[in-house]
VMD Tcl script that draws the C-alpha trace (Angstrom):
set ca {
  {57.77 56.54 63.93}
  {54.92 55.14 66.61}
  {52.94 58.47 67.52}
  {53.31 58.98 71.91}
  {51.15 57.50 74.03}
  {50.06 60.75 76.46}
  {49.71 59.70 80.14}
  {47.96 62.10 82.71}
  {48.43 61.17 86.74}
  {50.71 59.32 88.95}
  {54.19 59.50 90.33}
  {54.99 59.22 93.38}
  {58.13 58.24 95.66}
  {57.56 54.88 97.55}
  {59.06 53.27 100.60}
  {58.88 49.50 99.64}
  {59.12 47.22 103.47}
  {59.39 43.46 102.45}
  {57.90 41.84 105.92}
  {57.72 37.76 106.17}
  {54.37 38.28 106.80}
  {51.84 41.44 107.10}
  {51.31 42.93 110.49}
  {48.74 41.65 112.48}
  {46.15 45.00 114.02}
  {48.11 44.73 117.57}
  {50.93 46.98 118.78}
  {54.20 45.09 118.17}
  {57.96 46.04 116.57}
  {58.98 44.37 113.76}
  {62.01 43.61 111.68}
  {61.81 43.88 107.77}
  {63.19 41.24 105.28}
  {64.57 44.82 103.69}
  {63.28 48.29 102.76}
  {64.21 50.70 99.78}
  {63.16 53.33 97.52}
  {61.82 53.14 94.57}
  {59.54 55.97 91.76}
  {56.22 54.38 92.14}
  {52.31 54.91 91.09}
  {50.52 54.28 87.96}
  {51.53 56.63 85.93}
  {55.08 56.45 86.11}
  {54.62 52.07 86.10}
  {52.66 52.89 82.90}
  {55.35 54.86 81.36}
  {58.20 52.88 82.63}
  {57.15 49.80 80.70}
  {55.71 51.54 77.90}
  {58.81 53.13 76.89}
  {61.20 49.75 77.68}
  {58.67 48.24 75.05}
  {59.79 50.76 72.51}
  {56.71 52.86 72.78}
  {57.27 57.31 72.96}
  {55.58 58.65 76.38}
  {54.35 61.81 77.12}
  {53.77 61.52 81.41}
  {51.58 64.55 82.83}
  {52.27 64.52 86.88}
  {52.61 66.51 89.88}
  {55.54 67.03 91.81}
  {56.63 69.42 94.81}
  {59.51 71.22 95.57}
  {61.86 68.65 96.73}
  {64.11 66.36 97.04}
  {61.86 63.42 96.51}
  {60.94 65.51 93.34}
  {64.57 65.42 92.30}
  {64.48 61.37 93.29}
  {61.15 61.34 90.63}
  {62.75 63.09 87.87}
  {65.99 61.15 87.45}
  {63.84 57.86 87.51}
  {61.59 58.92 84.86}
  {64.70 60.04 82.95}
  {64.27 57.45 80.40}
  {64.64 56.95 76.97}
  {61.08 57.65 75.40}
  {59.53 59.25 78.37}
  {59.35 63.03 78.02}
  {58.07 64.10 81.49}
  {55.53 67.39 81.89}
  {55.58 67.93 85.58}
  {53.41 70.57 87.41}
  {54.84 72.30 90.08}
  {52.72 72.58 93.40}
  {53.38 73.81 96.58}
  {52.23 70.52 98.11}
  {54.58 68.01 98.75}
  {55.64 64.98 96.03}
  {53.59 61.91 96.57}
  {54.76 59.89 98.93}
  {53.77 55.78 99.72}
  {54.90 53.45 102.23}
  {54.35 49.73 100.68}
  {54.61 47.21 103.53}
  {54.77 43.95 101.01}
  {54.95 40.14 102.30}
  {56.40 37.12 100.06}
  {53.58 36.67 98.78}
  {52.74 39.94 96.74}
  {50.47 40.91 99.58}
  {50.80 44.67 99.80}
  {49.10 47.07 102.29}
  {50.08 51.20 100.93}
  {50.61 53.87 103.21}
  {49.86 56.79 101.19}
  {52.17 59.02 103.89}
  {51.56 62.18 101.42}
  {48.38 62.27 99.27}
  {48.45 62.87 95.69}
  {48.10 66.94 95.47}
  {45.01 68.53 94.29}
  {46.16 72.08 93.20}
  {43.33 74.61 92.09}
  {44.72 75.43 88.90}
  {46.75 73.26 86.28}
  {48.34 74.28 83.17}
  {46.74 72.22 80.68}
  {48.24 74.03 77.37}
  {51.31 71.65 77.34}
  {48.80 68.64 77.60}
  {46.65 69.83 74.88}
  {49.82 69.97 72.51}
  {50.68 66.66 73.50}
  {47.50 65.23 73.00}
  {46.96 66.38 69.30}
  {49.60 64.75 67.87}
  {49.41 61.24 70.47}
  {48.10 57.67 69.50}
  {45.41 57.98 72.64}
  {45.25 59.12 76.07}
  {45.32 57.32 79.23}
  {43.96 59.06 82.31}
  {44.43 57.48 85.67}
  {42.12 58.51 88.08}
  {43.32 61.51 89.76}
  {40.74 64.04 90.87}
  {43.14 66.66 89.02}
  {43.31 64.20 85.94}
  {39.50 65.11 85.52}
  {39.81 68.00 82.88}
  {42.26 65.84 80.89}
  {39.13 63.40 80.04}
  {37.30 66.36 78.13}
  {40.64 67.76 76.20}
  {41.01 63.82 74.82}
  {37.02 63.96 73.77}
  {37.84 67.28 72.13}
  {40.91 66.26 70.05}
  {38.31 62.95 69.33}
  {41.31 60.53 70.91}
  {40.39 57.09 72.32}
  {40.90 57.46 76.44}
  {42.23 54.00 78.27}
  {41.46 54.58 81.85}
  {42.89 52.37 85.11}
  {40.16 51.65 87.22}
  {42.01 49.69 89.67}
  {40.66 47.93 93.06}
  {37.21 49.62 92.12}
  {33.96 48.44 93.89}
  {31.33 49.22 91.75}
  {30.09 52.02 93.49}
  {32.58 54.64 94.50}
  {31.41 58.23 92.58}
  {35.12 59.36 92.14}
  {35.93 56.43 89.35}
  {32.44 57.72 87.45}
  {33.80 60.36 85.01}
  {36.55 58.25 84.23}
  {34.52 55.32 83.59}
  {31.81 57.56 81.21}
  {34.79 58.84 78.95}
  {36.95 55.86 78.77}
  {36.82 53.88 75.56}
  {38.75 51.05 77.06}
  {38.73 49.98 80.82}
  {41.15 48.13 83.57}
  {40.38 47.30 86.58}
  {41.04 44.66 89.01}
  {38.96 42.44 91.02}
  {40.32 43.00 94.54}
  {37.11 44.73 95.78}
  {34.76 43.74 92.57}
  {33.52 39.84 93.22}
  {30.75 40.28 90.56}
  {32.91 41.53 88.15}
  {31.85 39.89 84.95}
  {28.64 41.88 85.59}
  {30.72 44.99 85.37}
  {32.16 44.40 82.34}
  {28.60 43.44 80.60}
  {27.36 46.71 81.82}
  {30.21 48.56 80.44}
  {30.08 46.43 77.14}
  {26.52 47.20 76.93}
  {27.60 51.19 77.33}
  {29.45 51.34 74.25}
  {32.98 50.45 76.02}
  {35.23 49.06 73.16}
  {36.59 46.22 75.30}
  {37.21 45.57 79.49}
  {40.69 43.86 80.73}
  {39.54 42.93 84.77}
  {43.00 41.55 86.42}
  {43.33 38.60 89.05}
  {46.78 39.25 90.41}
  {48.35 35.51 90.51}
  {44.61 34.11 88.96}
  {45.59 35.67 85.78}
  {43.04 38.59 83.94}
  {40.02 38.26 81.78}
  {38.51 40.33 78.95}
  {35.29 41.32 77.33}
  {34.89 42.71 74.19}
  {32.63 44.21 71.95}
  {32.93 41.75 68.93}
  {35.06 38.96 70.38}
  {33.11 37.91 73.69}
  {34.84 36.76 76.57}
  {38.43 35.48 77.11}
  {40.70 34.20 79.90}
  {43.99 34.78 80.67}
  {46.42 32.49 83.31}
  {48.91 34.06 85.23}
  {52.27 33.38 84.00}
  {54.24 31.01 86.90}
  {57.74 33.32 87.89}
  {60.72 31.23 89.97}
  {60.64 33.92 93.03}
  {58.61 37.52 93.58}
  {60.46 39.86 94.66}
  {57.91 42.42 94.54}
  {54.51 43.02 92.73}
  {54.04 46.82 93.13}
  {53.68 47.89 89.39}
  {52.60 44.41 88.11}
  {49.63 45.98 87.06}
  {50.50 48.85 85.48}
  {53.05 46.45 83.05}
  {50.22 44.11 82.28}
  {48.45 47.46 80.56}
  {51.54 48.51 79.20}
  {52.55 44.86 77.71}
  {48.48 44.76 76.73}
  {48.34 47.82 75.10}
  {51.61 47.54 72.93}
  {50.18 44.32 71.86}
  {46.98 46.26 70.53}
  {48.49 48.91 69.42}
  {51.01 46.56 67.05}
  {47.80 45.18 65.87}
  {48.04 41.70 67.49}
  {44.53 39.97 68.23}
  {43.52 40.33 71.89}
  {44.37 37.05 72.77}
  {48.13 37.55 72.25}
  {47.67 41.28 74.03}
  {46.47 39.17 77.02}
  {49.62 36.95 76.62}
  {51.65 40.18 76.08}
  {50.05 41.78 79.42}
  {50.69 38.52 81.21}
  {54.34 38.15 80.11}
  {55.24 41.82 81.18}
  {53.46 41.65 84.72}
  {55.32 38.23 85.00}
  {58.48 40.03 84.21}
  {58.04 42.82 86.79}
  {57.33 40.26 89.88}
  {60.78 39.21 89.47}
  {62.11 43.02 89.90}
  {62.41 45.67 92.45}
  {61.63 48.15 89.82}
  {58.03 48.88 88.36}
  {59.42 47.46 85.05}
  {61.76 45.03 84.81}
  {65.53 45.28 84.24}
  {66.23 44.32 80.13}
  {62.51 44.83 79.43}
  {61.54 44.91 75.53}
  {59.02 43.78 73.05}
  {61.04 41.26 71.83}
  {61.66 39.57 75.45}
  {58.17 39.07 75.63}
  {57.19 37.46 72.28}
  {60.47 35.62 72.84}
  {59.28 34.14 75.94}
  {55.96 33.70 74.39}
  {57.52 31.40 71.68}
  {59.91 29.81 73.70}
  {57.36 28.90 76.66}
  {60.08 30.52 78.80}
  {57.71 30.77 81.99}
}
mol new
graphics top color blue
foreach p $ca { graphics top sphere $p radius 0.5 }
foreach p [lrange $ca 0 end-1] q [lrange $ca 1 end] { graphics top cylinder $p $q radius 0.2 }
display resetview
């Protein structure tokens, strides 16, 4: 039996607004395509697809003291996904996602992630003991998490996301991560990046492209590309991210070269494009490397 993968950070209860296009900065009433609700944030779009793919998944997260806790919960209730929620007196995280056709996405983040004071890390430190490795999204109350993986000597995987390069709050992430994602929304340069991080002793660097695909930069390997697998219709992107990692990561941790974990990644953020949900309805291991073989894109 696969050891669990222990997440720490990020669920959240979105409002997802599918516009025709996104609004312009003027005052004006408009009429969406449709809106629902949906669990959303990295952690829980880690988890999501992580489990589907047959992976165990121990998810760390925050939650308040109503309903949209409630909405959280039965969401993550999941096959493989054993949820360790902290209880705070501030509200659940909330998003509004105003999305166009396109995958265009501007968040509304309507109730900030909470910050409480004090955390009780003890269930964390049990799950991380007996877990394949850690990843720690980049929560400002994720930060303690980073030195109870260095003390139980697990790898850390961190989520860097639209990152620029300079912002202080991604830095203690970045120092204890033995692998890094991020995307390239706000980093032009970002082969630069990933030499820097390469030359720091990172293990390997996944940057995404949304639709432009991902590439990677590894230790031994050097550099590879990955292109974007084509879908019929996107329905929505939010989470495509999050099931690239997740579709990467199984890959690696099944001991595929990183090649086919970038073809993995690719598949599974393909896959979610086409859902409402952060991972797509019928997801599994097998899908992919059946739509790998069959050229099913």
């Amino acid at each position: 039996m696969n050891k669990p993968i222990v997440i720490i950070g990020g669920a959240s209860l979105d409002t997802i607004i599918q516009l025709d296009a996104l609004p312009t900065p003027m005052p004006q009433t408009l009429w969406p395509r449709s809106s629902y609700k949906s669990v959303g944030s990295t952690g829980a779009g880690k988890a999501l697809n992580l489990a589907a793919l047959g992976r165990s998944v121990v998810l760390h997260s925050l939650l308040g003291q109503d309903a949209e806790a409630d909405l959280v919960r039965h969401a993550l209730n999941k096959p493989g996904i054993e949820l360790l929620a902290e209880i705070t007196d501030t509200p659940t995280e909330q998003h509004v996602n105003l999305m166009d056709p396109h995958g265009g996405r501007v968040s509304l983040f309507v109730q900030p992630p909470a910050d409480p004071s004090g955390v009780d890390w003890a269930p964390v430190t049990s799950a991380i003991s007996g877990c394949e490795l850690v990843v720690i999204n980049i929560l400002s109350y994720a930060k303690p998490a980073l030195a109870l993986a260095k003390n139980a000597n697990k790898p850390v995987w961190t989520d860097l996301h639209d990152y620029d390069g300079r912002n202080p709050h991604h830095q203690p992430f970045i120092d204890a991560a033995t692998v890094v994602f991020l995307s390239s929304d706000n980093l032009p340069d970002y082969r630069s990046f990933m030499e820097t991080m390469i030359d720091d002793g990172k293990e390997l660097v996944v940057c995404t492209h949304g639709s432009e695909g991902a590439t990677l930069l590894s230790r031994e390997g050097g550099w590879v590309a990955q292109p974007a697998f084509p879908v019929d219709r996107v329905r929505d992107t939010n989470g495509a991210g999050d099931a690239f990692f997740s579709g990467f990561l199984c890959g690696y941790l099944g001991g595929e070269d990183l090649r086919t974990c970038l073809q993995l990644g690719a598949a599974c953020g393909a896959l979610c494009v086409t859902s409402r949900s952060l991972a797509a309805e019928h997801l599994s291991l097998q899908r992919l490397y059946d739509h790998l073989r069959e050229g099913g894109w």
